[in-house]
SEMISE-820906 format. One record per residue (C-alpha): residue in three letters; x, z, y. Coordinates in pm, 1 decimal, padded with zeros to 6 digits, m for minus. Each point is the difference from the previous one (the first is absolute). Layout:
<atoms>
{ALA; {X; Z; Y}},
...
</atoms>
This chain:
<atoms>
{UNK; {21052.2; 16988.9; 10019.7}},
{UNK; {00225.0; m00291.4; 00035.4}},
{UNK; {00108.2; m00240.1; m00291.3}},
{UNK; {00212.0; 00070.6; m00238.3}},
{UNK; {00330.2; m00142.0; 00118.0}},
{UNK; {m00048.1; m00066.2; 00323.1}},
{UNK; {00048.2; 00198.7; 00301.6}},
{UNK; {m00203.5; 00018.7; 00287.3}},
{UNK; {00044.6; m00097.7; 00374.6}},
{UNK; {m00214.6; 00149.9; 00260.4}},
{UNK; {m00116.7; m00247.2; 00333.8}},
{UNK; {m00154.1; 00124.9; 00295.8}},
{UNK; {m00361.3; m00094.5; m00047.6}},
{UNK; {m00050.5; m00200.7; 00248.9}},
{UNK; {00362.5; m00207.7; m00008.3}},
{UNK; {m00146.4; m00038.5; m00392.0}},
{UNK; {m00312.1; m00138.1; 00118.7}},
{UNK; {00145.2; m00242.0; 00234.7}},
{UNK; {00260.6; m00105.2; m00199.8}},
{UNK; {m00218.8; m00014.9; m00300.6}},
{UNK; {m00253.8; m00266.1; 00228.1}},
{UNK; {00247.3; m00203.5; 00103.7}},
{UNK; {00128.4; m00010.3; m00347.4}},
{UNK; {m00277.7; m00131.6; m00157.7}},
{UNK; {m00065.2; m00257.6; 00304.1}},
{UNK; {00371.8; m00182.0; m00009.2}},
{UNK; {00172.6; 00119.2; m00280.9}},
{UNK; {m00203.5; 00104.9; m00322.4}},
{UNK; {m00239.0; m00334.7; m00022.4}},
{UNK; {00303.2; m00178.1; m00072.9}},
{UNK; {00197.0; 00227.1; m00258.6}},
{UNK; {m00111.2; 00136.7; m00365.2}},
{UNK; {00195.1; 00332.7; 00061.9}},
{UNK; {m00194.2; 00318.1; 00134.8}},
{UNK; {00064.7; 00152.0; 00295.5}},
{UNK; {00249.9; 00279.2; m00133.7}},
{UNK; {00190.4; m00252.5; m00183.4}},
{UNK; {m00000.4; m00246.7; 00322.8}},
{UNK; {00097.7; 00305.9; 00256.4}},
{UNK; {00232.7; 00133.1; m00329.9}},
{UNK; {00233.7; m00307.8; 00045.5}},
{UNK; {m00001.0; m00045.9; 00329.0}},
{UNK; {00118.0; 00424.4; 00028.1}},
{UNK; {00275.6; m00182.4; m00233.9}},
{UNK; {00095.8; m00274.6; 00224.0}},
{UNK; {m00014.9; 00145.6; 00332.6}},
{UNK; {00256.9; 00281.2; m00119.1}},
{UNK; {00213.2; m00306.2; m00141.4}},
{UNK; {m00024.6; m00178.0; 00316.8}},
{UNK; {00112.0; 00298.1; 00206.6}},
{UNK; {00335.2; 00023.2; m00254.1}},
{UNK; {00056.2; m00375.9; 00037.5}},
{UNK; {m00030.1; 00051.7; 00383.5}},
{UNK; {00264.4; 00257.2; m00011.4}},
{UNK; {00235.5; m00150.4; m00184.3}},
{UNK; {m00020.4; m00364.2; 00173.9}},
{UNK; {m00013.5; 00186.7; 00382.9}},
{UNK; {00164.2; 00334.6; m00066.7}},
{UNK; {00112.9; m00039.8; 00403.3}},
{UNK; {m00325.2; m00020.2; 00122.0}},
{UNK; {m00242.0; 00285.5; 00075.5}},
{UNK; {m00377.2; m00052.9; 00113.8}},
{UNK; {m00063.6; 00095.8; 00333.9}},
{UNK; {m00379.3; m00051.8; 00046.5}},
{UNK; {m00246.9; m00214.0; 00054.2}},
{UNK; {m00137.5; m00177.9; 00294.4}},
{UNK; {m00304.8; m00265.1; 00163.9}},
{UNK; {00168.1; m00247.1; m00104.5}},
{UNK; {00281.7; 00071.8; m00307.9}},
{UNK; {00238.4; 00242.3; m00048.5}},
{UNK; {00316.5; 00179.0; 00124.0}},
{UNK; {00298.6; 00071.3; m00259.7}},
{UNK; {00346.6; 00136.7; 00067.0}},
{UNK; {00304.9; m00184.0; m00162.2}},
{UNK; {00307.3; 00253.9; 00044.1}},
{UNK; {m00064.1; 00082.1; 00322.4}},
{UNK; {m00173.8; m00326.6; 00174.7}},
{UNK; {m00343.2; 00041.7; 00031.4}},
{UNK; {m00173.3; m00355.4; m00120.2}},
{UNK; {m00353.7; m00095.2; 00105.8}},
{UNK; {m00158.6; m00275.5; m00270.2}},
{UNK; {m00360.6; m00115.3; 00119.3}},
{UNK; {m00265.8; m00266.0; m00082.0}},
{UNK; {00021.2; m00273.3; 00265.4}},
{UNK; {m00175.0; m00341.6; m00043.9}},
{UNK; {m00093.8; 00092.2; m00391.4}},
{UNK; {00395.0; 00085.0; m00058.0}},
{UNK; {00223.3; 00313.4; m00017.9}},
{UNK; {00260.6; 00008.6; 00318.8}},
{UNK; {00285.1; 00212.3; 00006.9}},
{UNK; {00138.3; 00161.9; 00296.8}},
{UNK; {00356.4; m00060.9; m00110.8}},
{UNK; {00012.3; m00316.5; m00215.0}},
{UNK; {m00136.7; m00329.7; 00020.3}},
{UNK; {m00187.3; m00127.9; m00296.8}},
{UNK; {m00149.5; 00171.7; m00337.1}},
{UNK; {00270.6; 00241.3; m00008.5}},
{UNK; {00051.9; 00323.1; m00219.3}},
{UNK; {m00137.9; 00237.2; 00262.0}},
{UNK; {m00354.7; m00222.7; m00023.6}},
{UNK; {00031.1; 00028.0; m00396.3}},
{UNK; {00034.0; 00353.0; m00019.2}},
{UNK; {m00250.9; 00002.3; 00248.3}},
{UNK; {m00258.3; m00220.4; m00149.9}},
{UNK; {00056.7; 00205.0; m00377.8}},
{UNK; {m00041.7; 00311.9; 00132.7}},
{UNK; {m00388.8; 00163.3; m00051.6}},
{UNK; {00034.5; 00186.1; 00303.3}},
{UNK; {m00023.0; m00351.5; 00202.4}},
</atoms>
């Protein structure tokens, strides 16, 4: 039985366990919040992140992943951004441009 006024979440185990290690080795020595309250706001901020995403790139579209960065699609040109040298390159523009923002604030990358 859960507590009262709070709902539950169910994790695969062993994601849990994982997570819940790696929590407690990076993240929860240096933080007086628990673990549901920690993973609680970051639920919150990753779903606000995705809606400020949206609205500053509503052009682009995530394409997938690769070695090395990413691919994106803007309209209909296909963009490449990619670490090179410790910085993100873009196939298109020279520079930190928007394509390596959206790039770089995207979880997915």
């Amino acid at each position: 039985m859960g507590k009262s006024g709070y709902t539950s979440l169910s994790l695969d185990e062993t994601r849990y366990s994982k997570l819940r290690k790696s929590w407690d080795n990076i993240v929860g020595k240096d933080t007086d919040d628990t673990f549901t309250v920690w993973a609680t706001t970051v639920l919150e901020q990753s779903v606000e992140r995705v809606s400020l995403i949206k609205s500053m790139f509503p052009n682009y579209v995530w394409v997938g992943k690769t070695d090395t960065g990413c691919v994106i699609k803007d309209k209909s040109t296909i963009i490449e951004v990619k670490w090179s040298k410790n910085k993100l390159v873009c196939s298109v523009d020279s520079g930190l441009c928007s394509h390596c923002v959206y790039a770089a604030l995207n979880s997915k990358f």
